[in-house]
Structures are given as structure tokens and as C-alpha cells.
N, C-alpha and C positions, 0 to 999 in steps of 0.2 A: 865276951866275944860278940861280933856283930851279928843277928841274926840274918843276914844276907853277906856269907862271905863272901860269894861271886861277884859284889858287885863292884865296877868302878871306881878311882877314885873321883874325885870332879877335876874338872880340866882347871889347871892353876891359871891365874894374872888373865880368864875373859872380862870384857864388860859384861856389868850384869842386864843391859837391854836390850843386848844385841838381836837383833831381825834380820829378817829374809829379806832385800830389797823391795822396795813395789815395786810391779810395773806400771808402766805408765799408759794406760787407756787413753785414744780418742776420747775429749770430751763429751762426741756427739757420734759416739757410738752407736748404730742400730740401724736398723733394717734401710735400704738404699729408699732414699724420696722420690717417690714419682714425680715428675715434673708439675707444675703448677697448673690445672685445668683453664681455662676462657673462661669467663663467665659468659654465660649463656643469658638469653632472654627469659624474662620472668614469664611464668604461667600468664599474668595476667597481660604483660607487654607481648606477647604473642596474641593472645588473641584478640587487643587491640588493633593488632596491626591484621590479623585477618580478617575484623572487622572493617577496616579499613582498606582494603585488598577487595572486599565482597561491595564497597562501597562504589567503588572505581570501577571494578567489573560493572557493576548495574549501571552505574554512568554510561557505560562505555553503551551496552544496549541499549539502556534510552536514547541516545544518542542518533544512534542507525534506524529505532524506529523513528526517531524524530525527522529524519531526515529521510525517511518515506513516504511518512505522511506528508512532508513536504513537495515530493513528487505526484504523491496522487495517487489514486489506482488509474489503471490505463481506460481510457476513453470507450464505451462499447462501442461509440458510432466508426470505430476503426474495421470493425470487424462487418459493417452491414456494405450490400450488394445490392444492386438493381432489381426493383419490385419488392423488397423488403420495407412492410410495413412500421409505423415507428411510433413512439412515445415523445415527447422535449421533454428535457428535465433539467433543471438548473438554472445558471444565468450568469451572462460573463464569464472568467474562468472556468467558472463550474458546469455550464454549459453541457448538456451532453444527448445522445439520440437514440433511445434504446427502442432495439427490436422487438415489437409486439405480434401477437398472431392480426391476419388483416381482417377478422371477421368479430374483433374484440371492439365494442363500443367505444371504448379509449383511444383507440387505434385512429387520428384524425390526418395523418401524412403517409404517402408512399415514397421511396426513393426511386425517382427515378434516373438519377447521375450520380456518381462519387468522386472525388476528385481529392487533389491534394491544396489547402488554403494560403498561398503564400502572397495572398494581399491583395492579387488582381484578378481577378476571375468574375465570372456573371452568369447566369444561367437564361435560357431560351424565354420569350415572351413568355408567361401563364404559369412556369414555374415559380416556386419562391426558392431564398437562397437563402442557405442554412449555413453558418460556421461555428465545429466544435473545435475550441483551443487546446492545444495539449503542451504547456508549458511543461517545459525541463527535457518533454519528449519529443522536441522538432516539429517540423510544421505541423500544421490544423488540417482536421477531416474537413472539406469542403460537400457539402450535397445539396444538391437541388432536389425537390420535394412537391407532390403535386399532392392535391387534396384526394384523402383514401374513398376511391368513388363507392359510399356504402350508402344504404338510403336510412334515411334517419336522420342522421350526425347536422347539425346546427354551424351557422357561423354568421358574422357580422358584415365586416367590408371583406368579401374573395378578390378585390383585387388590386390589394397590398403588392409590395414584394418579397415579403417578410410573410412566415406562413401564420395566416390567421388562426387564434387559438380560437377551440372548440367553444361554442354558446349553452348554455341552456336554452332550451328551445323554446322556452316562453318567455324569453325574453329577447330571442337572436331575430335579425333581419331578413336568411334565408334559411332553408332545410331544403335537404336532399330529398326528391321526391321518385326521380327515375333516375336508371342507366343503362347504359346500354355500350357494351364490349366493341366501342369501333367509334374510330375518332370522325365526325360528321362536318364540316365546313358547309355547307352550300343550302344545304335541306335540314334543317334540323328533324330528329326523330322524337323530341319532347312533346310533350301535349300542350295543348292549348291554354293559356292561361301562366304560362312556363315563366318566372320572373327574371332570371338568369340562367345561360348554358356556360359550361365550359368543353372545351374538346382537348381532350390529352392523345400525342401520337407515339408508338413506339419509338427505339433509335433501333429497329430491326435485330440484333443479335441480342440485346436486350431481354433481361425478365419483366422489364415494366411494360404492364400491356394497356394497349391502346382504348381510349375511354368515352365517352360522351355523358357529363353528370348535366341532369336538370335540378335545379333551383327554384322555388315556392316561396311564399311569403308564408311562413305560419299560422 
């Protein structure tokens, strides 16, 4: 007898391989692909390019400084008024008339007219004529300029029409010996021996005041 009589017989006339169907999977089964990123610029190709970016920046302000200095800074002699003592500095272009105190040994011109330089202009017998150019900035400062009547101060020929620059005085032709506050024609109030006078007069509303310088021979 069989030791398992509950058991089944076997099923007659199967194959003996028979299987479960497959199924048939997606070959490219799993998880959904995010779509494809950019490629982005390299670490090193960025910061070429903002090397390059910091390159062009700085260009760009050189640039605007370049083209200030090419303007200049502004003229001071723009800013001076009647009876304001003065300094020359420069020459040509660069030309310019800066405001000094009038009791400064430097100090060799007064203003006493300002005006605007558009070419034709002249200033009174005994003044000389001064023009500072202000290219890029429209017309030139015009002034007319009398010698700062201070006693001391040196000069050669006073009567240029161009303002005579300051001498060393051991070597200049005349020095300031006297003055005196009041413009004199007729009588001079210099002393005897006087080598040259000049007489400077107000323009009345004027800060430039009226003058009488005497001249010595050194």
C-alpha cells in the first residue's frame, strides 16, 4: 500500500514542460527620465568670461576718465572778479589765472576787468590783456590786468601789453618803490628821482581801486 493514500493521481497525457506564460516587460522598464539638462558653462569658461566682463567694465571707465582729462578741469580764472589778485600759470591751452592773496609776494597782477574772449576784444591804454582758453568748455575768460601796486615786486619792460612777468630784482630794470591809493595825472606824488609812474583809475562800481605805482632803478 502506498504510504500517502490521499494522494492524487497525476494528471494523464500533460506535457512534461509545461509553464506559466511570461509576461512580457517593457524592455526599458524604470523609473520615468528626466528630461536631458543644458549643458551649462564650465567653471573655468564662466569665469573667463567674467574675467572678461571686469575687463570691459574697466575699459569702459577708462574711458570716461580719459575723456575728462581730455576736457580739463575748469579754468579758475573763471571764477575771478574785479580787484582779485592773481598768479599766470601755464601757457597756451593750459593757460590759466589763479587767485592769490594781494599781499602774497607772488602776487604780480590785479584784475581789474573780466570779460568773455571771443576773439576781439582789447583792454584800456596801461592795462595788459590776458586770455585764458577753455576748450571743450566755450569761450575763454578774457581779463585785463594791472601790475599788483605792492612795493617791492621787480619787473623789466611795464610797458608791454602782455603782463610783464615778475624779475628778480637784481637783475630787473625797475622796482616798486612808492604808492599811493589815487590815480595822479597832472602832478605826480612820487619822489624825485622816480624812473617810471604808472596811474591806474577805477571803473567806479568796481573792486579795483584806483592807484599811482612809482618805479626806481634798482
Amino acid at each position: 500500500m502506498s504510504e500517502n493514500p490521499g494522494a492524487p493521481f497525476p494528471p494523464q497525457n500533460v506535457p512534461q514542460q509545461q509553464q506559466w506564460p511570461q509576461q512580457q516587460w517593457p524592455q526599458h522598464q524604470g523609473w520615468p527620465q528626466q528630461p536631458p539638462k543644458k549643458k551649462g558653462l564650465s567653471t573655468k569658461v564662466k569665469v573667463l568670461l567674467l574675467v572678461a566682463a571686469l575687463v570691459v567694465d574697466a575699459g569702459g571707465i577708462g574711458f570716461i576718465f580719459v575723456m575728462k582729462a581730455a576736457a580739463g578741469p575748469e579754468k579758475q580764472a573763471k571764477a575771478l572778479t574785479e580787484g582779485d589778485c592773481v598768479v599766470l600759470t601755464g601757457s597756451g591751452k593750459e593757460a590759466d589765472a589763479v587767485k592769490t592773496p594781494c599781499d602774497s609776494p607772488q602776487a604780480p597782477y590785479a584784475v581789474s576787468l573780466t570779460g568773455v574772449d571771443k576773439g576781439d576784444w582789447n583792454c584800456k591804454d596801461g592795462f595788459y590783456k590776458y586770455a585764458v582758453p577753455r576748450p571743450v568748455r566755450g569761450d575763454g575768460v578774457a581779463l585785463c590786468l594791472a601790475i599788483n601796486a605792492k612795493v617791492g615786486l621787480c619787473f623789466d619792460d611795464i610797458e608791454t601789453k602782455t603782463p610783464p612777468p615778475l624779475k628778480d630784482c637784481g637783475s630787473a630794470r625797475l622796482r616798486i618803490s612808492e604808492v599811493f591809493p589815487k590815480m595822479s595825472v597832472v602832478n605826480s606824488p612820487c619822489a624825485e628821482g622816480t624812473a617810471e609812474v604808472i596811474s591806474y583809475a577805477s571803473y567806479g562800481t568796481s573792486q579795483f581801486k584806483s592807484a599811482t605805482i612809482c618805479f626806481v632803478k634798482p
